[in-house]
C-alpha positions in Angstrom: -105.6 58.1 21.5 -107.2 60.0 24.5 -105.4 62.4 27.0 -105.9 62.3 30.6 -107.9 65.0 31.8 -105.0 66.7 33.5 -102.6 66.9 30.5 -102.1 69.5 28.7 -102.1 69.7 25.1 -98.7 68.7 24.1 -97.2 71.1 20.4 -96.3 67.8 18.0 -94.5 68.0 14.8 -95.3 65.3 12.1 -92.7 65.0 9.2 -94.6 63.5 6.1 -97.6 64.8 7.1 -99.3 64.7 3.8 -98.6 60.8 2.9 -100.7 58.1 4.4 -99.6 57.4 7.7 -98.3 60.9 8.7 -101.9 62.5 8.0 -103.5 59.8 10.0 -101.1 60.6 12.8 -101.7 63.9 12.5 -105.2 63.5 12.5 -105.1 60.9 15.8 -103.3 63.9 17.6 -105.7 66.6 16.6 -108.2 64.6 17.4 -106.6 64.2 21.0 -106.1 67.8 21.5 -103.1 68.3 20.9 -101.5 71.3 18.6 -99.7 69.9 15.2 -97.5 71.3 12.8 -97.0 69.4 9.9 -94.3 69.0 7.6 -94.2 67.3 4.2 -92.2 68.2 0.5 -95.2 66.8 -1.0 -93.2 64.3 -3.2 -94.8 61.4 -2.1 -98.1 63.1 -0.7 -100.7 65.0 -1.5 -101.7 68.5 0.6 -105.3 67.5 1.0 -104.2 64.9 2.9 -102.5 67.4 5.6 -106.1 67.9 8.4 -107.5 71.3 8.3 -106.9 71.9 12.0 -103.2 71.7 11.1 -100.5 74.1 10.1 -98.8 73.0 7.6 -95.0 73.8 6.4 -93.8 72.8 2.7 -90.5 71.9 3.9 -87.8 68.9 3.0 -86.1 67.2 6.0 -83.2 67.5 4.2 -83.1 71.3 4.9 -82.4 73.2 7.8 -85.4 72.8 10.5 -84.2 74.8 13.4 -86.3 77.6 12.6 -89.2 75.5 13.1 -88.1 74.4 15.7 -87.2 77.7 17.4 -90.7 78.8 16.2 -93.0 76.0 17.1 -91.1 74.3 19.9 -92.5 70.9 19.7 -92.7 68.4 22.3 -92.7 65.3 20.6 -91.6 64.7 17.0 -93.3 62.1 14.5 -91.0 61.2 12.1 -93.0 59.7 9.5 -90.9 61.0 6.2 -89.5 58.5 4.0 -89.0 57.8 0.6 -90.5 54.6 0.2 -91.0 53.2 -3.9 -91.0 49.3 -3.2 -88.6 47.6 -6.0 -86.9 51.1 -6.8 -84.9 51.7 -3.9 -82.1 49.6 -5.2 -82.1 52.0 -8.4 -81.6 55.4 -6.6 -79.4 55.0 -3.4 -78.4 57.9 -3.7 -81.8 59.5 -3.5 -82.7 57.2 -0.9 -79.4 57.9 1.2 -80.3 61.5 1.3 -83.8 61.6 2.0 -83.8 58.7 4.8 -80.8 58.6 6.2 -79.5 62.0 6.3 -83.2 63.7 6.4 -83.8 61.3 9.8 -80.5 62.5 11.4 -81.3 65.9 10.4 -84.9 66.1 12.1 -83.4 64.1 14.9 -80.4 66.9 15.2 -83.1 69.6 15.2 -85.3 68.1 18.2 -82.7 67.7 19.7 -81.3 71.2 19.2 -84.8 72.5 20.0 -85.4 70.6 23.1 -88.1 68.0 21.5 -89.0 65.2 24.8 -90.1 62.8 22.9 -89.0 61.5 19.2 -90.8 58.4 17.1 -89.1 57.3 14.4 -90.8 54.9 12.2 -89.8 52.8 9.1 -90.9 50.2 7.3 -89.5 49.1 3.1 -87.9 53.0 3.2 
């Protein structure tokens, strides 16, 4: 990922930061330039993953985010968060329900509220 020479470093936000995919993303964007907050509740990832040149907020999706938001002002939202336990989702809906559904439309409210441009939503066995 490489920005044009003209753009300017854009303020991301990546949710589940510190599991596999979010710290690589987070990684890619640093690497590009650009300024990243992460956010991860560190139930399914570990902090090391989170790269140094990031900040980093503890922070659930299920909980209010408009003070990051406010703060930060992001320009584009990652949305990497997820419960994902292949063969167990079946056994906690519930869990599940909250965390994915109601933790994306939550982050999604927030960007919005905040004036996020761009949002990218990703999901996969979650």
């Amino acid at each position: 990922m490489t920005r044009a020479p003209t753009d300017p470093p854009k303020r991301c936000l990546v949710t589940g930061a510190a599991g596999f995919i979010g710290s690589h993303v987070a990684e890619l964007l640093v690497g590009a330039g650009h300024e990243v907050l992460a956010v991860d509740d560190l139930s399914g990832g570990f902090p090391e993953n989170v790269p140094a040149a990031c900040r980093f907020e503890r922070r659930s999706v299920e909980q209010p985010l408009d003070d990051i938001f406010a703060a930060f002002r992001p320009e584009a939202v990652y949305h990497l968060a997820a419960y994902a336990a292949e063969g167990l989702s079946h056994h906690i809906p519930v869990f599940n329900y909250r965390n994915n559904l109601v933790g994306t439309a939550n982050v999604l409210a927030a960007a919005y509220r905040g004036g996020a441009r761009h949002f990218v939503f990703t999901s996969s066995i979650a």
